[in-house]
TORRO-220102 format. One line per field, with one value per residue (C-alpha): residue number from 1; residue in three letters; z, x, y. Coordinates in Angstrom, 1 decimal, always signed. Layout:
<pts>
i	c(NUM  ...)
aa	c(ala  ...)
pz	c(Z  ...)
px	c(X  ...)
py	c(Y  ...)
</pts>
This chain:
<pts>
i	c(1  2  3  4  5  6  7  8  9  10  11  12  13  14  15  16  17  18  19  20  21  22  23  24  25  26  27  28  29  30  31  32  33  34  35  36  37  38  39  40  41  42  43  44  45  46  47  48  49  50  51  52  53  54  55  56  57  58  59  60  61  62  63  64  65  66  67  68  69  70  71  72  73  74  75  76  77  78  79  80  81  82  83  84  85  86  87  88  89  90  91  92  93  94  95  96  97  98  99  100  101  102  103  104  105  106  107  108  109  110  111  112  113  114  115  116  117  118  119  120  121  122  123  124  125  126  127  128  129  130  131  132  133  134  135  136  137  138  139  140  141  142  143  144  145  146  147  148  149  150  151  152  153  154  155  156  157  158  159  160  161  162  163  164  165  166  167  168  169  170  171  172  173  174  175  176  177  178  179  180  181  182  183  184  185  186  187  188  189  190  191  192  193  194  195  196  197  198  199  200  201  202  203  204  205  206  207  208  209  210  211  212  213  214  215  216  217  218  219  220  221  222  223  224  225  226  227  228  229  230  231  232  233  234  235  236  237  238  239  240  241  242  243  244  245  246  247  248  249  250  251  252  253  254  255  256  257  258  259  260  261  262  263  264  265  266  267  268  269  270  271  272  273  274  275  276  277  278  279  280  281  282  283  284  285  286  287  288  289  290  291  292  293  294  295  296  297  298  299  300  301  302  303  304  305  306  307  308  309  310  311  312  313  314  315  316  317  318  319  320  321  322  323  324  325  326  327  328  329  330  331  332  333  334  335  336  337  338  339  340  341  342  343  344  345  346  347  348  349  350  351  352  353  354  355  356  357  358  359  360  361  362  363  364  365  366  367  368  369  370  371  372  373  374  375  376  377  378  379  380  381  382  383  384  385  386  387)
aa	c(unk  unk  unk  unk  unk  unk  unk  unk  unk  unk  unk  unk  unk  unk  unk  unk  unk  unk  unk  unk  unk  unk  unk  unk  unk  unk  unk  unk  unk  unk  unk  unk  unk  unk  unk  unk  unk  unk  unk  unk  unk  unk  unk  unk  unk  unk  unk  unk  unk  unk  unk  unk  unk  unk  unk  unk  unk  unk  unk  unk  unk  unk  unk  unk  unk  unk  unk  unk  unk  unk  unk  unk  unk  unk  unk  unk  unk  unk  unk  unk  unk  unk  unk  unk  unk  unk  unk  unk  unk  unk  unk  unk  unk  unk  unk  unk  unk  unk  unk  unk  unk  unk  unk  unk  unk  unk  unk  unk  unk  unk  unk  unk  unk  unk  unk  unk  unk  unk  unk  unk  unk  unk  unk  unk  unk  unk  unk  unk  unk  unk  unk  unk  unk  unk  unk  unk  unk  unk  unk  unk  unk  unk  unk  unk  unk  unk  unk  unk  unk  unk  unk  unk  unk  unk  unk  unk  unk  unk  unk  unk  unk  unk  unk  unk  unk  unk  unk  unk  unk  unk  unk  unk  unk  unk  unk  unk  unk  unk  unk  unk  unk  unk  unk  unk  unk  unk  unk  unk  unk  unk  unk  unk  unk  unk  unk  unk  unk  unk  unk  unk  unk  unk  unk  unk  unk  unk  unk  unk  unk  unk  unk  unk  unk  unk  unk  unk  unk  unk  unk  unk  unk  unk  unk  unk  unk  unk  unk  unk  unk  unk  unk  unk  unk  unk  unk  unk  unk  unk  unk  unk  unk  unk  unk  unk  unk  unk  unk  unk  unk  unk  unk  unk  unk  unk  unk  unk  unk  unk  unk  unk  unk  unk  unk  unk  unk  unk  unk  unk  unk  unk  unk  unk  unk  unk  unk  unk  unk  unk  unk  unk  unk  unk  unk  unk  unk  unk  unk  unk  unk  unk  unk  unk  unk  unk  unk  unk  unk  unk  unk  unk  unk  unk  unk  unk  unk  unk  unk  unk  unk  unk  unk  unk  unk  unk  unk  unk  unk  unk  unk  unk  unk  unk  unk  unk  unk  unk  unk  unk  unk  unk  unk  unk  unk  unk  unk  unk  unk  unk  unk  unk  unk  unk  unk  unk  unk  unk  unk  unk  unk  unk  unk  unk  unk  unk  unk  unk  unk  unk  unk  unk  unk  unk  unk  unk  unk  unk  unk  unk  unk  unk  unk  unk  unk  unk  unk  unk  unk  unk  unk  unk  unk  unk  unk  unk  unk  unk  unk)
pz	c(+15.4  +14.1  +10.8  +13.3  +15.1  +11.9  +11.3  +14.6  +13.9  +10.3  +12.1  +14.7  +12.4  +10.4  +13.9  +15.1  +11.1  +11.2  +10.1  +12.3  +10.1  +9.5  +6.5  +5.3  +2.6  +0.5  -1.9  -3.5  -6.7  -5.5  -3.0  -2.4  +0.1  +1.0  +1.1  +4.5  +5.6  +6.5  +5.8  +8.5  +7.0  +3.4  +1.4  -1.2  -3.1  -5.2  -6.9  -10.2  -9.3  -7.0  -5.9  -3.3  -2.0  +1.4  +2.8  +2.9  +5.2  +2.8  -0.8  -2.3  -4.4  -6.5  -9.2  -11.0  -14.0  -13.3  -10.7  -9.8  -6.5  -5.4  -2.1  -0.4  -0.6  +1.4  -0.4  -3.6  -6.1  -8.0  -9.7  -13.0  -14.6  -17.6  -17.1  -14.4  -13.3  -10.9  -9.2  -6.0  -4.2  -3.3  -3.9  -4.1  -7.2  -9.4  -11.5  -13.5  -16.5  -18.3  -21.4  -20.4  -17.5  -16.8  -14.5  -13.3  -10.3  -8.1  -7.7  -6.0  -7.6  -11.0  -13.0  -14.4  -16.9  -19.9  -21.4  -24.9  -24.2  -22.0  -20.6  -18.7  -17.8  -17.8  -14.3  -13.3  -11.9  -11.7  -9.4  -11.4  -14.3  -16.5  -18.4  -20.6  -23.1  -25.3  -28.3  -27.4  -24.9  -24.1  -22.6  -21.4  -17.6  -16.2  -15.9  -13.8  -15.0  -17.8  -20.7  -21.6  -23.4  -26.5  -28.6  -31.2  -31.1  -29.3  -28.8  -26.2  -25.1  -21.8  -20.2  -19.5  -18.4  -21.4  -23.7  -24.9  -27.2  -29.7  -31.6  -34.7  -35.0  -32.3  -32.5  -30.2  -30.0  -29.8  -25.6  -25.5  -23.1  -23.3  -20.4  -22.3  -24.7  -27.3  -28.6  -30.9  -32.9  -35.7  -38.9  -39.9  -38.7  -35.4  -36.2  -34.2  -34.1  -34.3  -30.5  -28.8  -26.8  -26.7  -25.0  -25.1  -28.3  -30.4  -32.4  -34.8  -35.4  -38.2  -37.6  -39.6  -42.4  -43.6  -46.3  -46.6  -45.8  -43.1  -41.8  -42.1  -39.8  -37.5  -37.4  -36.3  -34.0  -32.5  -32.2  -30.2  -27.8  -27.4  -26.5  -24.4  -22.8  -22.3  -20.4  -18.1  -17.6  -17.1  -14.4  -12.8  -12.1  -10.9  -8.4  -7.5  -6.6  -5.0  -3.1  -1.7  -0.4  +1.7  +3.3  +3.8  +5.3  +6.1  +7.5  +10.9  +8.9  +6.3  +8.4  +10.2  +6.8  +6.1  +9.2  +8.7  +5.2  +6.8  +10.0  +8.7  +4.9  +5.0  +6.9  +4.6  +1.4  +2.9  +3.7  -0.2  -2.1  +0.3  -0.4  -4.2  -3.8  -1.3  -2.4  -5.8  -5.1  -2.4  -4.4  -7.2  -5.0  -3.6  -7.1  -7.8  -4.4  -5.4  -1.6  -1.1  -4.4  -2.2  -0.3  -3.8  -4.9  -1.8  -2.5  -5.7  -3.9  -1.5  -3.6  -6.3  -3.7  -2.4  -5.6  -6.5  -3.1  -3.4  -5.4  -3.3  +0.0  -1.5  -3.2  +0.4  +1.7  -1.4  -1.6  +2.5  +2.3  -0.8  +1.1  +4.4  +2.4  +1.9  +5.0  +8.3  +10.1  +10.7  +9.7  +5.8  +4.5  +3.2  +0.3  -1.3  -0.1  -2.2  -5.0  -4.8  -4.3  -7.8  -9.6  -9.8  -10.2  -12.7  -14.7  -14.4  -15.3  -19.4  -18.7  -20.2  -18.3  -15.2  -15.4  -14.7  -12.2  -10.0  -10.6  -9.1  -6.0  -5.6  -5.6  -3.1  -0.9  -0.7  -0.6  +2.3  +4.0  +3.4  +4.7  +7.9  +8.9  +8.4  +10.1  +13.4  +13.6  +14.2  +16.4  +18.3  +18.3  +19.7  +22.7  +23.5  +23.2  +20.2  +18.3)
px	c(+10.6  +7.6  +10.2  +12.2  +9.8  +9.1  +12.3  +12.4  +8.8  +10.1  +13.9  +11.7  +9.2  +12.5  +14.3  +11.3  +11.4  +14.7  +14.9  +14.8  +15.7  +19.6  +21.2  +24.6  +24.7  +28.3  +28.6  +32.0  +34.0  +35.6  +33.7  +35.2  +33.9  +37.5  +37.3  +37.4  +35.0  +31.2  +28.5  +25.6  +22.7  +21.6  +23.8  +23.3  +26.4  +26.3  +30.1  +31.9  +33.8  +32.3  +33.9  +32.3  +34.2  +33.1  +30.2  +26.7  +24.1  +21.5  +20.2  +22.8  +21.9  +24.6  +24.4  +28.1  +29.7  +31.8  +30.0  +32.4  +30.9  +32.3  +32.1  +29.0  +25.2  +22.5  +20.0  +19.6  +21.5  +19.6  +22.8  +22.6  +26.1  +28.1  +30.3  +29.4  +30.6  +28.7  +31.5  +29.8  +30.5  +27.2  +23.8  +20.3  +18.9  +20.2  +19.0  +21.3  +21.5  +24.0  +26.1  +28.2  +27.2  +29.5  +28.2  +30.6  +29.6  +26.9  +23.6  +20.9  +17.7  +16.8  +19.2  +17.3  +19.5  +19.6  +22.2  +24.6  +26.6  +25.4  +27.6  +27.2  +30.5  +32.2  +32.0  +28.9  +25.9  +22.5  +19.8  +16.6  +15.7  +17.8  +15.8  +17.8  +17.1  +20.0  +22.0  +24.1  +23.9  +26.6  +25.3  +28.8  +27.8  +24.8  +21.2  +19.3  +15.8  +14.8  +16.5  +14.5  +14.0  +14.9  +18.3  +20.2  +22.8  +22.8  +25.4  +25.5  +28.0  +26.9  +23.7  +20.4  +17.2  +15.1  +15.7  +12.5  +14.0  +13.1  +16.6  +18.6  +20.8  +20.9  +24.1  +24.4  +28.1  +28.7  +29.1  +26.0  +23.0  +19.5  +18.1  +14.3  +12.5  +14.4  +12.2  +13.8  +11.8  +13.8  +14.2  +17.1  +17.1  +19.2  +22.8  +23.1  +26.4  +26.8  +27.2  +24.9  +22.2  +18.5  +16.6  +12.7  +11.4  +13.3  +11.1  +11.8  +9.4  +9.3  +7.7  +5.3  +5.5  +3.6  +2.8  +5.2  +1.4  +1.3  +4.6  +4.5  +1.7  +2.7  +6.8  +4.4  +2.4  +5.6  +7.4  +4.3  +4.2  +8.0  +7.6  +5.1  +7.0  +10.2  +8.0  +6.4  +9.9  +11.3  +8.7  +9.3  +13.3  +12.9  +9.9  +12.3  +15.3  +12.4  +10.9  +14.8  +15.6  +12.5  +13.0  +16.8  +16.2  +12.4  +11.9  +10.3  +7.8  +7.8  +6.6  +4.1  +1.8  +2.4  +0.6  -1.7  -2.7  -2.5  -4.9  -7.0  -7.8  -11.0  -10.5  -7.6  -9.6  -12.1  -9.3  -8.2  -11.7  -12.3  -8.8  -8.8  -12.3  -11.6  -8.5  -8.9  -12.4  -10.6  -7.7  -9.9  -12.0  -8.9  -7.5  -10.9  -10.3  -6.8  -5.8  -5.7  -3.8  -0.2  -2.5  -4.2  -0.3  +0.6  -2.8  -1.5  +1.9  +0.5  -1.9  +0.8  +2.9  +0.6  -0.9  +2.7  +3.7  +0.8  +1.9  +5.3  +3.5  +1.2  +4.2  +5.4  +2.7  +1.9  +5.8  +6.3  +2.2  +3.5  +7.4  +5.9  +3.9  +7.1  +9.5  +7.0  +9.8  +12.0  +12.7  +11.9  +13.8  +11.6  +14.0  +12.9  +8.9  +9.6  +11.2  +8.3  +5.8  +6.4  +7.6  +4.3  +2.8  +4.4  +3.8  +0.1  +0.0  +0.7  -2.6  -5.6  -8.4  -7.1  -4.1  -6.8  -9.0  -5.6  -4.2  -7.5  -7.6  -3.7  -4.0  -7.3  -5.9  -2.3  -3.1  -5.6  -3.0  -0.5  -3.0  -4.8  -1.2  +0.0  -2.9  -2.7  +1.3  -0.2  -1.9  +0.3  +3.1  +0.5  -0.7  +3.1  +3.1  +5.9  +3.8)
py	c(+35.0  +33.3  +32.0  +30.6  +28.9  +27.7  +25.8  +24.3  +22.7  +21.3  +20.3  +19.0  +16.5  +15.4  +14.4  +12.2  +10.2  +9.4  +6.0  +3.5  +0.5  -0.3  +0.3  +1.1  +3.8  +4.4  +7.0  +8.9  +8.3  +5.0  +2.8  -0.3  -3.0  -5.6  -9.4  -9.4  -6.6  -7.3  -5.5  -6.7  -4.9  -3.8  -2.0  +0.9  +2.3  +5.1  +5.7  +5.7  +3.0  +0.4  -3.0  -5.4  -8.5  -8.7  -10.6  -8.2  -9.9  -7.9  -6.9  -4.5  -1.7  -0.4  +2.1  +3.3  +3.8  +0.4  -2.1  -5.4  -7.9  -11.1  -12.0  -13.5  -12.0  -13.2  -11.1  -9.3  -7.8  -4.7  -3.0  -0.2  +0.7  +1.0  -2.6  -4.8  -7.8  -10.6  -13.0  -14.1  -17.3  -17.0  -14.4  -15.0  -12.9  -10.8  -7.7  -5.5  -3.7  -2.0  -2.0  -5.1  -7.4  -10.7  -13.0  -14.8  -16.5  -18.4  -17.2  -19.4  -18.3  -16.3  -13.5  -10.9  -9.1  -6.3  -4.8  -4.5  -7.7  -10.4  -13.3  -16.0  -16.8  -20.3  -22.3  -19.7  -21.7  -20.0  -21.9  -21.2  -19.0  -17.3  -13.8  -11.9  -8.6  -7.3  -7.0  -9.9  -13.0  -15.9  -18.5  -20.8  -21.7  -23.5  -22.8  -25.1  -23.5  -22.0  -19.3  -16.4  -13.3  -11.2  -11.4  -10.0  -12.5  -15.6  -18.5  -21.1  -23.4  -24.6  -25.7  -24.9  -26.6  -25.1  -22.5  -19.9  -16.9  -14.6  -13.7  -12.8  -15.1  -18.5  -20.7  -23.9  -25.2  -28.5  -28.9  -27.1  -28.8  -28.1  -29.9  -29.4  -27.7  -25.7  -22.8  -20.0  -17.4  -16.2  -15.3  -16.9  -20.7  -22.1  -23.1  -26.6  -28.0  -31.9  -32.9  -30.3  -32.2  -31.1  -33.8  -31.9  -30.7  -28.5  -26.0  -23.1  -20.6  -18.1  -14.5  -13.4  -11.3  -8.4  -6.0  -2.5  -0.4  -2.4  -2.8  +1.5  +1.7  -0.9  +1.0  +3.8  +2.5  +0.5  +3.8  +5.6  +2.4  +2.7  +6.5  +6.1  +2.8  +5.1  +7.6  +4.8  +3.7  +7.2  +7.6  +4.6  +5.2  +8.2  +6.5  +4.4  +6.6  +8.8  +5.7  +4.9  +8.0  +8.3  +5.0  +6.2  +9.3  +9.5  +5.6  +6.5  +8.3  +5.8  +3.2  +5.0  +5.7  +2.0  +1.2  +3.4  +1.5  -1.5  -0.9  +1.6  +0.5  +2.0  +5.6  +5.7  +5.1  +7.8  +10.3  +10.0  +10.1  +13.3  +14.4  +14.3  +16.2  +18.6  +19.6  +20.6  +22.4  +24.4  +25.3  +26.7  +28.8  +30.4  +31.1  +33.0  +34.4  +36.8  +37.4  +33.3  +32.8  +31.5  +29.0  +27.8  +27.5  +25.5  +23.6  +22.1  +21.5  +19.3  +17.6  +16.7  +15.1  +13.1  +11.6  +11.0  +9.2  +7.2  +4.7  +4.5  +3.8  +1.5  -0.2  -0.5  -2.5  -4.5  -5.7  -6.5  -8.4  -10.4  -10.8  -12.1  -15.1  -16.4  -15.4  -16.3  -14.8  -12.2  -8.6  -7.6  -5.4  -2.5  -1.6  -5.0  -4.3  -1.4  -3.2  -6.0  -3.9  -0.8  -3.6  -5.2  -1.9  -1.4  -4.5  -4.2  -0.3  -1.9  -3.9  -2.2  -1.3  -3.1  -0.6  +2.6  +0.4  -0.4  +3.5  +4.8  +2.6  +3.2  +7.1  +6.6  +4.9  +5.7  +9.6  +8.6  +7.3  +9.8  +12.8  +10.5  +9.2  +12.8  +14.4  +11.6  +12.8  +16.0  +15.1  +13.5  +15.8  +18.4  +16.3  +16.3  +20.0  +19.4  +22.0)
</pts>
C-alpha cells in the first residue's frame, strides 16, 4: 500500500510540471512538414528522414540522418545530420553541422556551420556573418557581413563583405567579390584569378614554422587539448539533449526553479553552498553508519543530479536575461534561453581561471535553486494536502 502511494505522489509531481509552454515535437523514421502546413509554435524533429516546407512560426530543432527545410522560419535553425540542406525563403539564423550542409536559401542574420563539405549555394543570400569549420567550403552566393573560420579547401565565386580564414588551399574565381578585407592564413599562397574584386586590403599570412622537437611536443600537447576538447564537447551534447527534454516534458517545473534563481539569488546561493556541504558530510556519516548505507546511496544520487542540472537552469536564466535585452516584448522561447544561455557557458568554460571562478558560482547557485525551488513545491503541495 505504502509503494502505491508512492507512485501516485511521483505520477502526481509529474502531472502538476507538465509543460506549459507550446511546442510541437515530431519524431519517427520519416517526418515530413508539406508546403502548405503551419507549424504555429517551435518545432523539434527527431527522424531519419526529415523534410520541412511549411511555415514554422519558431526555432526548429532537427536532428536526422538526412535534414532538407524550405519554407519560411521565423526563428532559428539548430539542425545535426548526415546531409542537410537549407532552402528557406526566409529564416533568421542558422546552425548545423554534418557531413554535407547546402545552403541554399535566405537567411536574415549569421550561418554558423561545420561539416565535410560546405556550400553556399548559388542565388543564397545571407544577412550578416558567414562562420564556417570543415574540410571543404564553396562560397558562390552572397554574404553581406563577414567570412570566417577554418578550411581545408576553399573556393569562392560570389560575394562577401570581408573574408578572415585560415585554410589549405584558397582559390578566388574570377566573379568573386570581396566587399573588404581579404585575410587568408596559409601555407600555400591564394590563387586570385584576373577579374575577382577585393576592394579592402588583401593580406597573406604564412604560419609559422618550427623545429621536428618542437613540433613532437606541440602534436602532443595538441592531441591532449583535442581529447580533452572532445570530452567538453561530449558533455555539452549530451547537456543539451538533457536540457531539451526537461523543458519538453518537465517545463512547469522548469520554470518554477528559474523563478526561483531569478527572485531569490541569494537564498538560492545559500541553499547551494549549504547543499554542497551538507550533503556530502551526511552521506559519509551514513556510509560509516552500515544500516543508513541505501540513504548514503540515494545521497550521492541526489547530489549528482543537482550539480549536473545546475548548469542547465542557470543556462536557462542566463540565455532568457541576455534574449529579453533585445526582444522588450513578447514570449521567449525557452529552447533558445537554453541555447543562449550553455552556449555561452560553454565558451567561457575554455577560459582559464575565469572558467573555475564561473563553474563554482554556476553549481552554487543553480543547485540552490534546484533544492529551495524543490523544497517550496513541497511545501506547497502539502498545504494542498497533495502529499
Amino acid at each position: 500500500m505504502k509503494r502505491v502511494k508512492n507512485v501516485y505522489y511521483v505520477a502526481l509531481v509529474l502531472l502538476l510540471c507538465l509543460p506549459a509552454y507550446g511546442l510541437v515535437v515530431r519524431t519517427g523514421d520519416d517526418v515530413t512538414i508539406g508546403a502548405g502546413e503551419v507549424v504555429d509554435d517551435d518545432l523539434i524533429v527527431f527522424a531519419q528522414e526529415i523534410n520541412i516546407q511549411g511555415t514554422v512560426r519558431g526555432d526548429i530543432i532537427a536532428f536526422g540522418q538526412n535534414v532538407n527545410i524550405g519554407g519560411t522560419v521565423s526563428g532559428t535553425v539548430f539542425t545535426g545530420a548526415s546531409d542537410i540542406k537549407i532552402s528557406t525563403k526566409r529564416v533568421n539564423s542558422v546552425w548545423a553541422a554534418g557531413g554535407t550542409v547546402d545552403i541554399c536559401g535566405m537567411v536574415d542574420h549569421n550561418v554558423i556551420t561545420a561539416g565535410g563539405n560546405l556550400d553556399l549555394c548559388e542565388g543564397a543570400r545571407i544577412g550578416k556573418e558567414l562562420h564556417a569549420y570543415g574540410g571543404r567550403l564553396d562560397l558562390r552566393g552572397a554574404v553581406s557581413g563577414m567570412t570566417k573560420g577554418g578550411i581545408g579547401t576553399f573556393t569562392m565565386s560570389g560575394s562577401s563583405g570581408g573574408v578572415q580564414l585560415e585554410a589549405g588551399t584558397v582559390t578566388l574565381y574570377s566573379s568573386a567579390r570581396v566587399f573588404g578585407d581579404f585575410v587568408v592564413e596559409s601555407e600555400k599562397e591564394p590563387e586570385i584569378a584576373e577579374g575577382a574584386v577585393i576592394t579592402g586590403e588583401t593580406r597573406f599570412e604564412m604560419p609559422e614554422k618550427v623545429e621536428e622537437a618542437e613540433e613532437v611536443g606541440s602534436a602532443l600537447v595538441a592531441a591532449i587539448a583535442f581529447f580533452v576538447a572532445f570530452v567538453r564537447i561530449v558533455i555539452f551534447i549530451t547537456k543539451v539533449i538533457v536540457g531539451i527534454v526537461l523543458i519538453a516534458l518537465l517545463y512547469g517545473f522548469v520554470r518554477r526553479i528559474m523563478d526561483t534563481l531569478i527572485k531569490k539569488p541569494w537564498q538560492s546561493l545559500g541553499w547551494g553552498f549549504l547543499g554542497l556541504i551538507v550533503i556530502p558530510v551526511a552521506v559519509v556519516i551514513l556510509f560509516v553508519i552500515m544500516i543508513g548505507f541505501p540513504f548514503a546511496v540515494l545521497g550521492l544520487y541526489i547530489y549528482s543530479i543537482i550539480t549536473y542540472l545546475a548548469s542547465v537552469v542557470v543556462g536557462l536564466v542566463i540565455g532568457e536575461k541576455i534574449i529579453r535585452l533585445f526582444k522588450k516584448k513578447g514570449a521567449i522561447s525557452p529552447y533558445l534561453s537554453f541555447l543562449v544561455g550553455i552556449v555561452i557557458l560553454f565558451v567561457v568554460s575554455f577560459i582559464p581561471i575565469l572558467n573555475v571562478i564561473v563553474t563554482l558560482l554556476v553549481i552554487l547557485f543553480g543547485a540552490g535553486a534546484l533544492l529551495l525551488g524543490s523544497w517550496q513545491l513541497c511545501k506547497d503541495m502539502r498545504a494542498k494536502k497533495l502529499i
